[in-house]
C-alpha positions in Angstrom: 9.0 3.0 43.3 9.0 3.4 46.9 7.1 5.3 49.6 9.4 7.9 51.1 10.5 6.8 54.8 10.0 10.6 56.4 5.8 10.8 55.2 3.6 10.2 57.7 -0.1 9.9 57.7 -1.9 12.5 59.9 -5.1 13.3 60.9 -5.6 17.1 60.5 -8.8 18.5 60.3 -10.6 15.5 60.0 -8.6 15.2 56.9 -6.1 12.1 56.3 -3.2 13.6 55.2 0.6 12.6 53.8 3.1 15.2 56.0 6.9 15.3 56.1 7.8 14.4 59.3 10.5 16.3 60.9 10.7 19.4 58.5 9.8 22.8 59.7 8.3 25.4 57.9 7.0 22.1 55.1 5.8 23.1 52.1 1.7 23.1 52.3 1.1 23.1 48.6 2.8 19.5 48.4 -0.1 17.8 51.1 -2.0 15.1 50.0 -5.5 14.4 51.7 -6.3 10.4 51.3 -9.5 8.8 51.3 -9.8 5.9 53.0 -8.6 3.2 50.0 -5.8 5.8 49.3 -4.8 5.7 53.4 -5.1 1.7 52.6 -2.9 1.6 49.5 0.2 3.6 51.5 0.0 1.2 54.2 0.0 -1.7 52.1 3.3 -0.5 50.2 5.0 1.0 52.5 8.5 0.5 53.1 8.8 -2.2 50.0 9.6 -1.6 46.3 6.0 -1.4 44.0 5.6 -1.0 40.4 2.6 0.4 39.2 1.4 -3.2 38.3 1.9 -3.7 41.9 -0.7 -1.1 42.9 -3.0 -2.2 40.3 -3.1 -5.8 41.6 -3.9 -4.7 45.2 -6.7 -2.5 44.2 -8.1 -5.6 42.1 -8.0 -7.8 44.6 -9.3 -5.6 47.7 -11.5 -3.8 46.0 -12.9 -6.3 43.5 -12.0 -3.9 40.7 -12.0 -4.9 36.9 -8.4 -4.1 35.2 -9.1 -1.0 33.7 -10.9 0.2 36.8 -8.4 -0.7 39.0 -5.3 0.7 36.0 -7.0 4.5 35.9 -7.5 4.7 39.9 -3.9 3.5 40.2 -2.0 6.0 37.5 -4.6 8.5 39.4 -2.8 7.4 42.9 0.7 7.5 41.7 0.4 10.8 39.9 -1.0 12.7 42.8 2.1 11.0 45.1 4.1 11.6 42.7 3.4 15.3 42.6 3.3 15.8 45.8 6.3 13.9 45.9 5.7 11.2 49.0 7.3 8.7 46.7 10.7 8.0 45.1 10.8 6.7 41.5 
């Protein structure tokens, strides 16, 4: 997986938020709000090829997560990106 190039993060209404830069007219329904560990997580990966395991290890080792903690908040974080699709498989 990788974090597409164009997303940005942006601060919109006091809200953290993924956006296409670039596009006009983007698609609203597709924006992703991030909390501050999900603003964290994009940062860390961006630009560099992750697996899922990837994501799993950097939330166990920032956050001091347990494994199966840190495996449902990262399927959680991939599945919203991927839906709002901010990142290539």
């Amino acid at each position: 997986m990788r974090t597409k190039k164009e997303i940005v993060i942006k601060d919109i209404a006091g809200e953290r938020v993924a956006i296409r830069q670039g596009r006009a007219g983007a698609d609203l329904t597709k924006i992703i709000a991030f909390n501050p560990s999900a603003e964290w997580l994009w940062h860390q990966l961006s630009g560099k090829d992750f697996s899922e395991e990837d994501v799993i290890d950097l939330l166990m080792t920032e956050y001091s997560l347990d494994k199966t903690t840190a495996t449902a908040d990262a399927k959680k974080w991939l599945d919203q990106c991927i839906k709002a699709e901010i990142i290539d498989l």
